[in-house]
KOLVEXNU-959404 format. One record per residue (C-alpha): x, y, z; residue in three letters. Coordinates in steps of 0.2 Angstrom, whole numbers, padded with zeros to 4 digits, always signed. Each point is the difference from the previous one (the first is absolute). Example, Ala and Ser with C-alpha at 12.3 -4.5 7.8 and 13.67 -1.06 7.14 Angstrom:
BEGIN
+0062-0022+0039Ala +0006+0017-0003Ser 
***
This chain:
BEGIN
+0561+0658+0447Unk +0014-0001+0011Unk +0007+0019-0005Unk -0021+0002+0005Unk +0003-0007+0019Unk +0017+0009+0001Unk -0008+0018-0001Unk -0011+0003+0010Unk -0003+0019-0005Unk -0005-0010-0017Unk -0011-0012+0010Unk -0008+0019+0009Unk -0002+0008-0017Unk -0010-0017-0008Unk -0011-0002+0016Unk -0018+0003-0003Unk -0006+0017+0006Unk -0017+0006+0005Unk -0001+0013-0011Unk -0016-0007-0014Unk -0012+0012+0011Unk +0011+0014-0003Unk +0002-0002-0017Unk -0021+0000+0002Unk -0001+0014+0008Unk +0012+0011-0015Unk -0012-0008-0013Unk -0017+0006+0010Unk +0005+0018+0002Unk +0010+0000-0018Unk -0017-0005-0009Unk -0010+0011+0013Unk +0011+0015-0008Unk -0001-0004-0020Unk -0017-0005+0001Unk -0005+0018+0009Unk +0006+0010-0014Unk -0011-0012-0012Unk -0016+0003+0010Unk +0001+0018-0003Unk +0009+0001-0015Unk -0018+0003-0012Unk -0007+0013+0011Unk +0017+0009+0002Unk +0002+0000-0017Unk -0019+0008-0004Unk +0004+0014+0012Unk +0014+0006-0009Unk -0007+0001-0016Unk +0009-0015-0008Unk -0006-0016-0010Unk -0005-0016+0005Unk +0013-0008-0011Unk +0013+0012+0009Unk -0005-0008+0017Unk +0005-0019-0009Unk +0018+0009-0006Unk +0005+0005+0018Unk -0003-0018+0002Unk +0008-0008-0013Unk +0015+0013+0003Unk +0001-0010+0016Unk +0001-0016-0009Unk +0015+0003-0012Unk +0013+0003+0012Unk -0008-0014+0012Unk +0003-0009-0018Unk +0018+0008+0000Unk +0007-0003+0017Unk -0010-0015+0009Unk +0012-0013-0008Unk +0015+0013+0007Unk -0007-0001+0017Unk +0000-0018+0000Unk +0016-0002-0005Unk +0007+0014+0010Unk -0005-0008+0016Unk +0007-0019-0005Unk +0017+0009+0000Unk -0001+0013+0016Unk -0014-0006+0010Unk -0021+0001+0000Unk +0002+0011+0017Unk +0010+0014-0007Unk -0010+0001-0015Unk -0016+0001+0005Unk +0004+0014+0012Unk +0009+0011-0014Unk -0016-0004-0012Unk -0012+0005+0015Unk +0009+0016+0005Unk -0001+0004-0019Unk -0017-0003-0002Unk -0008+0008+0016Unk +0012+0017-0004Unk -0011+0000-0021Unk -0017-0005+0011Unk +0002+0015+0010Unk +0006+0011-0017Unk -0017-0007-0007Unk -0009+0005+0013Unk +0005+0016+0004Unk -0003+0005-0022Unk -0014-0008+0000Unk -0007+0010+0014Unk +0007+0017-0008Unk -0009-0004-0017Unk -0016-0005+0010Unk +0000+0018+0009Unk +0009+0013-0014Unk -0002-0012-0016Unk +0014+0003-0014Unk -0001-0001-0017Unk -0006-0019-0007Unk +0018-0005-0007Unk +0007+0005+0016Unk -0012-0010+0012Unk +0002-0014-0015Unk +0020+0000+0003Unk -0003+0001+0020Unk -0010-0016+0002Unk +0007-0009-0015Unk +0019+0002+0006Unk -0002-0002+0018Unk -0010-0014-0002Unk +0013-0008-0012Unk +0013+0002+0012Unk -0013-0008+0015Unk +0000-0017-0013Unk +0018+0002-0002Unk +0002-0002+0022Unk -0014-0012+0001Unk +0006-0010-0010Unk +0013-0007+0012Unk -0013-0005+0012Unk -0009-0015-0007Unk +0016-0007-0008Unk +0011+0000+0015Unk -0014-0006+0012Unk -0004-0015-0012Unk +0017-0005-0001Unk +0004+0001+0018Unk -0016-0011+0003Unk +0007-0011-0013Unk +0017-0001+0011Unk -0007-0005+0014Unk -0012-0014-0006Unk +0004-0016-0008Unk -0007-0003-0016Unk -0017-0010+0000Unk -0005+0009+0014Unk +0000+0018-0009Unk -0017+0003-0006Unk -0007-0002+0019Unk +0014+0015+0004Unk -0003+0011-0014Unk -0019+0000+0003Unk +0004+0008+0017Unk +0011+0013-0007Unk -0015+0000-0013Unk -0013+0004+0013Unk +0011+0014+0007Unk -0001+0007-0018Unk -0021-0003-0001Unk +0000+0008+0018Unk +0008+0016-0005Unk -0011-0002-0016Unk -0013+0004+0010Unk +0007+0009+0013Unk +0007+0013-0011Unk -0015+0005-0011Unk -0013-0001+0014Unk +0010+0011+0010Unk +0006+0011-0012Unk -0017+0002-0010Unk -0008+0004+0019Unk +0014+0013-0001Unk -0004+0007-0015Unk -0018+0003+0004Unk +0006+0015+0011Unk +0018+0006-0009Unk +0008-0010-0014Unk +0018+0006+0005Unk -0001-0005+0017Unk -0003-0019-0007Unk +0017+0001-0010Unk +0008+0006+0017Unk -0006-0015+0010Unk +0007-0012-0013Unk +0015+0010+0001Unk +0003-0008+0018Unk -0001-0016-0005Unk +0015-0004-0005Unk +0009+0010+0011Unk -0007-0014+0014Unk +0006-0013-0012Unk +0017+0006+0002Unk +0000+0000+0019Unk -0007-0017+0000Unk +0015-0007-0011Unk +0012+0012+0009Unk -0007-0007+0017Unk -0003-0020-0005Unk +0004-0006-0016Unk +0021-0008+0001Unk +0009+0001-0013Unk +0002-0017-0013Unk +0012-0004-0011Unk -0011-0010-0016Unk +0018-0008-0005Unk +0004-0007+0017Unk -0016-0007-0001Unk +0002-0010-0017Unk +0018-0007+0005Unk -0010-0008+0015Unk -0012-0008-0013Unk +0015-0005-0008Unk +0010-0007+0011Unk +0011-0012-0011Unk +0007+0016-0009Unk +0004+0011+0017Unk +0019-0003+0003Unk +0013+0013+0004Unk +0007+0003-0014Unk -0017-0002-0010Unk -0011+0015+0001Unk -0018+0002+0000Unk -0008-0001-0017Unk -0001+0015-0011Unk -0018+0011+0000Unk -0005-0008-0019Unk -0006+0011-0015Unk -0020-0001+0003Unk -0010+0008-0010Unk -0015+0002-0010Unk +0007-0012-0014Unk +0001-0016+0013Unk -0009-0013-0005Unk -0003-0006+0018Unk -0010+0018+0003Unk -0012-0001-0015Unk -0015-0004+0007Unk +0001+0010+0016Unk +0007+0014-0012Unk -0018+0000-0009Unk -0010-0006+0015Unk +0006+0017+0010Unk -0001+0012-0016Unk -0020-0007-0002Unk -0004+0001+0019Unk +0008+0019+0000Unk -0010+0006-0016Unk -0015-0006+0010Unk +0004+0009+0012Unk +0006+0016-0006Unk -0016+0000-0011Unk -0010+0000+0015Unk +0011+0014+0010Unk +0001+0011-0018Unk -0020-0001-0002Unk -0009-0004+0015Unk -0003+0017+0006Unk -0006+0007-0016Unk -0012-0016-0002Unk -0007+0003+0017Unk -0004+0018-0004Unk -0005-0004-0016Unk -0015-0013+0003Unk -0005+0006+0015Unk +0000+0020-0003Unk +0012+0004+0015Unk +0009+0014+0006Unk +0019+0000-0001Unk +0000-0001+0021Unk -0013-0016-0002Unk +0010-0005-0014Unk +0016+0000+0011Unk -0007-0006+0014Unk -0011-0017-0012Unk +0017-0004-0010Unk +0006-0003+0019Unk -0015-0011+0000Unk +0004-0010-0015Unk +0019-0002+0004Unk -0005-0004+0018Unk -0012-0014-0007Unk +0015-0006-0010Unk +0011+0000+0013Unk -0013-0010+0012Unk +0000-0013-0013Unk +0020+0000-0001Unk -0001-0004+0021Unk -0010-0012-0001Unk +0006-0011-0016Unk +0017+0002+0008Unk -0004-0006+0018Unk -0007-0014-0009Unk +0016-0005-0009Unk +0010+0001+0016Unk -0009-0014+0005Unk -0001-0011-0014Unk +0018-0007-0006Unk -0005-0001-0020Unk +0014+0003-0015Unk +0001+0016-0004Unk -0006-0004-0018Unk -0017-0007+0006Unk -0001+0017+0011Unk +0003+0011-0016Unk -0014-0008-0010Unk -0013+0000+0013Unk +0005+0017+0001Unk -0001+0005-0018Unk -0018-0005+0000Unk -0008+0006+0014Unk +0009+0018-0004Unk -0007-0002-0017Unk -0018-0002+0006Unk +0000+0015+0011Unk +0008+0012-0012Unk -0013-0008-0014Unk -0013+0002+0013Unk +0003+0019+0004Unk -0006+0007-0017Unk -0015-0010+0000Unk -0017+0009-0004Unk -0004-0001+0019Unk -0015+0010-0001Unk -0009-0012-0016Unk +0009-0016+0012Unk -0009+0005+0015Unk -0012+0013-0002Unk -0003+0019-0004Unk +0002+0001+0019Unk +0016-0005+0000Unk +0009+0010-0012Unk +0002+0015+0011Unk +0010-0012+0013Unk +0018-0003+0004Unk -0001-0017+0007Unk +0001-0013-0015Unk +0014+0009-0008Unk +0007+0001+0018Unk -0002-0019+0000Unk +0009-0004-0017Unk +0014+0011+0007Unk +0001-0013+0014Unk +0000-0015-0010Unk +0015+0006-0012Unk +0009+0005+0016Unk -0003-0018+0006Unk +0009-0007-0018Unk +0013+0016+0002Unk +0005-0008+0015Unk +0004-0017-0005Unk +0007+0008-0016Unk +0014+0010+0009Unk +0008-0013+0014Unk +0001-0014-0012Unk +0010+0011-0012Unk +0013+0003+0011Unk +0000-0015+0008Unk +0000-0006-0018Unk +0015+0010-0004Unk +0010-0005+0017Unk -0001-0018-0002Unk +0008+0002-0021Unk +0016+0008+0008Unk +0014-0002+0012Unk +0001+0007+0015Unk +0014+0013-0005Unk -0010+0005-0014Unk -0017+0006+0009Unk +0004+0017+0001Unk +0002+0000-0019Unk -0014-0011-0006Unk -0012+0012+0013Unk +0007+0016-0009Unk -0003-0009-0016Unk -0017-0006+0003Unk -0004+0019+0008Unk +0006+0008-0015Unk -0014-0009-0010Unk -0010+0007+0012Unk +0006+0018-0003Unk -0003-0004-0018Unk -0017-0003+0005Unk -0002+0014+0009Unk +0006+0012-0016Unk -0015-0013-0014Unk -0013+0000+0013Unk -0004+0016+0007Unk +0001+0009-0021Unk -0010-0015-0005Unk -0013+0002+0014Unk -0002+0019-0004Unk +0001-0002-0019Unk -0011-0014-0003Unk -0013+0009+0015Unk -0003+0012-0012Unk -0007-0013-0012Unk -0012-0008+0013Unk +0001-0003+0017Unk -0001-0019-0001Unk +0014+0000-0012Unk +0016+0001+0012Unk -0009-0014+0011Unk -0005-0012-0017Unk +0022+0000-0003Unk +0003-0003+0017Unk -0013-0015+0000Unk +0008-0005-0018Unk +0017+0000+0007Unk -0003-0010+0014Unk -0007-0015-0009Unk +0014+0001-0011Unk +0010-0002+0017Unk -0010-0014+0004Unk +0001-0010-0015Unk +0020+0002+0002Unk +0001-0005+0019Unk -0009-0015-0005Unk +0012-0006-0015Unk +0015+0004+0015Unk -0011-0008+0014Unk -0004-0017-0011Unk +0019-0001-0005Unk +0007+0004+0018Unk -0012-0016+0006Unk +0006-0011-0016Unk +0017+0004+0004Unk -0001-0004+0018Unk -0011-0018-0002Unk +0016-0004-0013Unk +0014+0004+0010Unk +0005+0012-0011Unk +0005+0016+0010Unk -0002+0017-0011Unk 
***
């Protein structure tokens, strides 16, 4: 402690920095950007000819190399700083966006032959994934930096409503977009992060994760004692198994729902590809009102993030069970033409998806040392990518079967969730009314 009051450059760099709505503001436009792409992914992929399962490989190209490089990104940014990462990822990503864009637009116009279209929005999108995937890691671990532990879940449910905001954000505006030129929407989203950039560039000071655990660990900062060594996290650590599982669940739901909503919309309710587009923005919009308001719940309400996750898991299981309901025998011949009670399922999942995703990383933040955020973030978003590769091939593959059946596995594998968040939830409060710390 004394080496602590004797620097005051060291005292500067662990101060507490203003820098949580900046962090907000990258996670709003990121998701606004990724989630563009997804609300016109189907009807892209009709106008040039392809399948719909080719629509769910762009995705899940995406997925493998957020799989492959989230944990890298995480660990990148423990050792050289969340600032200069997140700005080299940005610039990376917005520079593919506009490459995606600009083909896309090409092929709507002068259309090439399948394969190439195929390999246009498959690799491009991949390497989209691979950019991306820096953005919710680092911004999670940099929330986690600054927030003690206990007090995480309330933080990551704001960074978690800047993510349902750009949920909404991105497909409603884009699907508007799409309405009058599908290329044009791809070029908006390629803006996004370029204002992410200048925001960071602008406001977001530069931290130094291992700064900050030597001040949580005061006894062990001497001179001549460094700073703990960034640990080997990864997805074999016994202290990320549940958040591991919780994420990889919450993100198959999700990808399901991005891979097949736009198809299911057309599908039931006899669309064209431009009402298609423009109800899928719907449908993700109404999820995304559900993530917003769950999450300005949970800012308010200090609860465990164990108790968050299980509320969540059930409620989100409800609304996806809900959304392949027999609406029209439910309610009425006179409903079966109408958006509005599938519109409303959307919205309770969303409301569970919200409580799902902030309690898993606060969740994971609170099972790690300060100067192994970055890591246990990029090991907890590589699940995610992981996800993102099952989900959107299991979504198309099983839609071919029956529309219901993507949505029945989402519904089974959230229970399953539940049932496993109680078994830790029970043990967490057995533990803590022995004494016995876990």
């Amino acid at each position: 402690m004394a080496a602590l009051e004797n620097n005051p450059q060291l005292k500067q760099d662990l101060k507490p920095k203003p820098q949580l709505w900046v962090l907000n503001f990258v996670a709003l436009v990121g998701t606004m950007a990724i989630m563009s792409f997804v609300a016109v992914v189907g009807p892209v992929a009709r106008l040039l000819g392809l399948a719909d399962w080719h629509a769910g490989l762009a995705l899940t190209a995406g997925g493998v190399l957020w799989m492959l490089s989230a944990r890298r990104w995480g660990k990148l940014s423990d050792k050289v700083g969340r600032k200069r990462v997140l700005l080299i990822s940005l610039a990376a990503y917005a520079i593919t966006y506009l490459v995606l864009a600009v083909s896309v637009d090409f092929a709507l116009t002068s259309p090439p032959a399948i394969a190439v279209s195929l390999a246009i929005l498959v690799g491009t999108r991949a390497l989209v994934g691979l950019f991306y995937a820096a953005v919710p890691t680092i911004t999670a671990a940099a929330v986690a930096d600054q927030v003690a532990p206990g007090k995480r879940a309330s933080a990551m449910a704001k960074l978690g409503t800047a993510n349902a905001i750009g949920l909404v954000a991105g497909p409603m505006l884009a699907g508007w977009i799409a309405m009058f030129d599908m290329a044009l929407a791809l070029y908006v989203a390629t803006a996004m992060p370029v204002l992410a950039m200048i925001m960071i560039a602008w406001k977001l000071p530069e931290t130094k994760p291992t700064l900050l655990a030597a001040a949580q660990a005061p006894n062990t900062l001497t001179p001549t004692k460094p700073a703990a060594k960034i640990a080997k996290v990864d997805i074999f650590d016994s202290r990320l198994r549940l958040p591991l599982a919780a994420v990889f669940v919450a993100l198959v739901a999700v990808a399901i729902t991005q891979a097949t909503v736009g198809f299911l919309v057309i599908d039931r309710f006899s669309l064209s590809l431009s009402e298609g587009a423009k109800t899928a923005g719907y449908a993700l919009t109404a999820i995304g009102g559900g993530l917003i308001f769950s999450q300005s719940l949970m800012m308010r309400i200090q609860w465990s993030p164990t108790r968050w996750l299980l509320i969540g898991c059930f409620l989100a299981s409800a609304g996806f069970g809900a959304v392949v309901l027999p609406w029209a025998t439910v309610l009425g011949a006179a409903w079966s033409p109408s958006v509005w009670p599938m519109l409303s399922a959307f919205v309770l999942a969303g409301m569970g998806m919200g409580l799902v995703r902030p309690a898993v990383q606060a969740l994971t933040a609170d099972c790690v040392e300060a100067h192994e955020q970055g890591a246990a973030a990029g090991t907890v978003a590589s699940m995610q990518g992981f996800a993102m590769i099952v989900g959107p091939l299991a979504g198309t593959l099983l839609y071919r079967v029956s529309p219901a059946a993507p949505y029945s596995l989402v519904v089974g594998l959230l229970l399953l969730l539940a049932v496993a968040v109680w078994r830790h939830h029970a043990r967490e409060v057995s533990h803590r009314n022995t004494g016995v710390i876990s």
